[in-house]
N, C-alpha and C positions, 0 to 999 in steps of 0.2 A: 504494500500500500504506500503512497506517494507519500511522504510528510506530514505535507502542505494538507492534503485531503483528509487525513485523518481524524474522526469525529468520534473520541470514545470518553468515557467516564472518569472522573478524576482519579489518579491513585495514591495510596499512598506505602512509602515504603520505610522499611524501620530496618536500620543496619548498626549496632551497637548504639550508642547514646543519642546519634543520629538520626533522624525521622524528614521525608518530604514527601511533603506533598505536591503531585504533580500536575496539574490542568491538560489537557488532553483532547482538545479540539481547535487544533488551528485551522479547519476548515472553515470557521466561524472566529477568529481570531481571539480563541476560548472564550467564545460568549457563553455564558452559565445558564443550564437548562434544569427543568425543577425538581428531576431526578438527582441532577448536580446537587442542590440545593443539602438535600436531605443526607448524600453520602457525605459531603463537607463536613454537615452535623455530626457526624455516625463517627468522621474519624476524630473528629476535636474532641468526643467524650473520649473516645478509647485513649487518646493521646490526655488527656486530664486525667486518669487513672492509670496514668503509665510514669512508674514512678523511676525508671529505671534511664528513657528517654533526655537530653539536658538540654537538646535545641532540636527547631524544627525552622526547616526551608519550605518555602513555598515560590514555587516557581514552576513552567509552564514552556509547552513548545510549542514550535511554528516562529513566525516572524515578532509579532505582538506577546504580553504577559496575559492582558484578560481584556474582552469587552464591554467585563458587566452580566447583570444579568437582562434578558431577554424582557425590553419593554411593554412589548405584546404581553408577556403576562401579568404585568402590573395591571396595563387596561382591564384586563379581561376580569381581572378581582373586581374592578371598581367598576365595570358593570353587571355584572353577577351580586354587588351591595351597596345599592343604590342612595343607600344611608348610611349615617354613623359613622365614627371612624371606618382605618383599613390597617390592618399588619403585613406590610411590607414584608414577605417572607425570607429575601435576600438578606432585611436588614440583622435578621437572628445570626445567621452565618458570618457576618462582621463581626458581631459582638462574640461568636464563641470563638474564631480567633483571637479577636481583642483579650479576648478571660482566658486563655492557655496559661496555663504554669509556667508553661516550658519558654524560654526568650526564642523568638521568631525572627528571619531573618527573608524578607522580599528581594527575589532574584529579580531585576527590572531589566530584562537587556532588548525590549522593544516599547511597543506603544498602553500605555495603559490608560484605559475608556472608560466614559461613565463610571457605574456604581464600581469599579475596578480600583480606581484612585481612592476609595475609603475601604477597600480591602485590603491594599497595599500597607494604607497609611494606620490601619489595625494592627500592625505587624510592627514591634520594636527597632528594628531596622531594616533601611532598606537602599541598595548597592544599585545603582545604574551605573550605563554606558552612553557614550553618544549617540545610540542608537535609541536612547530611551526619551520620549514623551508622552506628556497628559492632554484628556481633553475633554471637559466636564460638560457637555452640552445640554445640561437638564433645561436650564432659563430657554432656551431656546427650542428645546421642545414641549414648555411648558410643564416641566415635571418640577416640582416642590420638594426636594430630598425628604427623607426620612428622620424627624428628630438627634437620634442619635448619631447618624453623620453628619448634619453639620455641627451637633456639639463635638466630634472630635475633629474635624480641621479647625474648629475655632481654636478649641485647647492646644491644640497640637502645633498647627503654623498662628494663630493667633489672628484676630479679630478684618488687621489690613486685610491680610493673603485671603481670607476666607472670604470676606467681600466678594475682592477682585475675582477669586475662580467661581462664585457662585452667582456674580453677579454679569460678568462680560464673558463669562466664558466660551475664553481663547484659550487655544492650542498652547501649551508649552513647551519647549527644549527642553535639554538634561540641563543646560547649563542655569536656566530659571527656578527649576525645579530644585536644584541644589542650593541656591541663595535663599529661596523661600523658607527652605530646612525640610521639604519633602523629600529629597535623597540625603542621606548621613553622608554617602560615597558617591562621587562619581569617577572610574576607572576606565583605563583601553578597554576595548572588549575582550580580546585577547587574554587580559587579568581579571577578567569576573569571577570564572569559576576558581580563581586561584586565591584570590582574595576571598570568596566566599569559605573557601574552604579552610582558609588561614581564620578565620572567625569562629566557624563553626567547632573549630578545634580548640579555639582560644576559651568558647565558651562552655565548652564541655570539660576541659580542664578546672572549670572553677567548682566551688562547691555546690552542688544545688541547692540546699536548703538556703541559703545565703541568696545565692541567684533568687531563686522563686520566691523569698520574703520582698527583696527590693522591688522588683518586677511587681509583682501585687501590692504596695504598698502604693509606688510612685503614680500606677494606674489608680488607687483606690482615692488617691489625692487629686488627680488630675480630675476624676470622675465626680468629685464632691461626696463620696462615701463614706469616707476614710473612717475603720472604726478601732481607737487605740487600744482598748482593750484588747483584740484581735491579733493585732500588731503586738501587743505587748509580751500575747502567751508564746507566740509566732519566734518572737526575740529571744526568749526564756527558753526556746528549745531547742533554738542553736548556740545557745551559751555552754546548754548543757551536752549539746552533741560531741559524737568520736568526731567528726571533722573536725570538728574545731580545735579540739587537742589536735588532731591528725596535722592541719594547716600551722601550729603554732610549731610544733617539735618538726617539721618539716624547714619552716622557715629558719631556725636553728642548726639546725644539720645544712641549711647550704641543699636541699633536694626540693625534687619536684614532690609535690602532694598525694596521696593517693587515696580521695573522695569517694566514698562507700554513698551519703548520701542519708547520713543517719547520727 
């Protein structure tokens, strides 16, 4: 089968600490379909009870990272409930990437569309190329984002940027994208997967309990949730963890750490 033409189901792969998940329709320059929707879900629980897991990639073949999901189904909710509000089904799938444990990392090495740019930017970091831009045309097709994306481009790029992409939405470069603070990185193409993999090492080297207290904590803050008592017992159990004797008499000995995760 040609690439390019290929139109299959997301997957997701798990090789020691490592986990990605992979989009899998560049015939459609992985626009998200609502069988998509549900597996996405399916594997963010499994990877949320995956304790063993310390990062995950998300990224995607063909030319482009994602389209989004599939407009046509939005309409089709909102005339099917003629009233009342509507649940955005796409927007669950943002949010349980956004809530992983595990620190996430967006492979960006083409074009990312619509609802794709608050999938991305759900994702703790995220690595483009020159070959990478955005292009948020909701105002222009008359679509009203969903609550919870535009509170995270507000939090996240802050109040200016979030205007500007929600409001004129034009097409961006890697190079805008990166000043905004929507890319952490931008690299040759060439160094994407080299760099990502320097990362995904770097971050599977650290401790998780550490890792996934910050990670939850800085999102529980940014979210307006933030509950300290949570955080406090969170605190108390890596004071008392082997890692952390493990990370101390490491650091002492002049060695690399060797994180159990407990």
């Amino acid at each position: 089968m040609d690439d390019e033409k290929k139109s299959l189901p997301p997957s997701l792969n798990v090789q020691g600490y490592l986990a990605r998940i992979r989009l899998q329709r560049p015939a459609h320059a992985n626009r998200l379909e609502p069988e998509d929707l549900q597996t996405l879900l399916d594997f963010c629980a499994r990877l949320s009870r995956d304790t063993t897991v310390r990062a995950v990639v998300l990224e995607a073949e063909g030319r482009h990272f994602c389209a989004g999901y599939d407009i046509r189904r939005i309409l089709s909710i909102a005339e099917n409930t003629p009233v009342g509000p509507l649940d955005n089904p796409f927007e669950a799938v943002v949010e349980a990437v956004e809530r992983l444990p595990q620190p996430t990392i967006a492979r960006l090495h083409g074009g990312v569309y619509g609802g794709a740019t608050d999938l991305a930017l759900a994702c703790d970091l995220r690595i483009g190329t020159s070959a990478t831009e955005m292009f948020m045309p909701a105002a222009q097709l008359g679509l009203l984002y969903y609550p919870s994306g535009i509170r995270r481009f507000t939090q996240r790029l802050g109040v200016r940027h979030a205007k500007e992409l929600f409001l004129l939405g034009e097409k961006l470069d890697a190079a805008a994208m990166l000043r905004m603070g929507f890319l952490n990185e931008l690299v040759a193409e060439e160094e994407l997967d080299r760099r990502i993999a320097r990362l995904t090492d770097r971050l599977c080297e650290q401790a998780p309990l550490a890792i996934r207290g910050a990670k939850q904590a800085i999102d529980a803050l940014a979210r307006g949730d933030f509950d300290v008592d949570a955080f406090k017992e969170r605190e108390a159990e890596t004071l008392r963890s082997a890692d952390l004797k493990e990370g101390v008499a490491a650091w002492a000995e002049k060695r690399a750490p060797k994180f159990q995760g407990r």
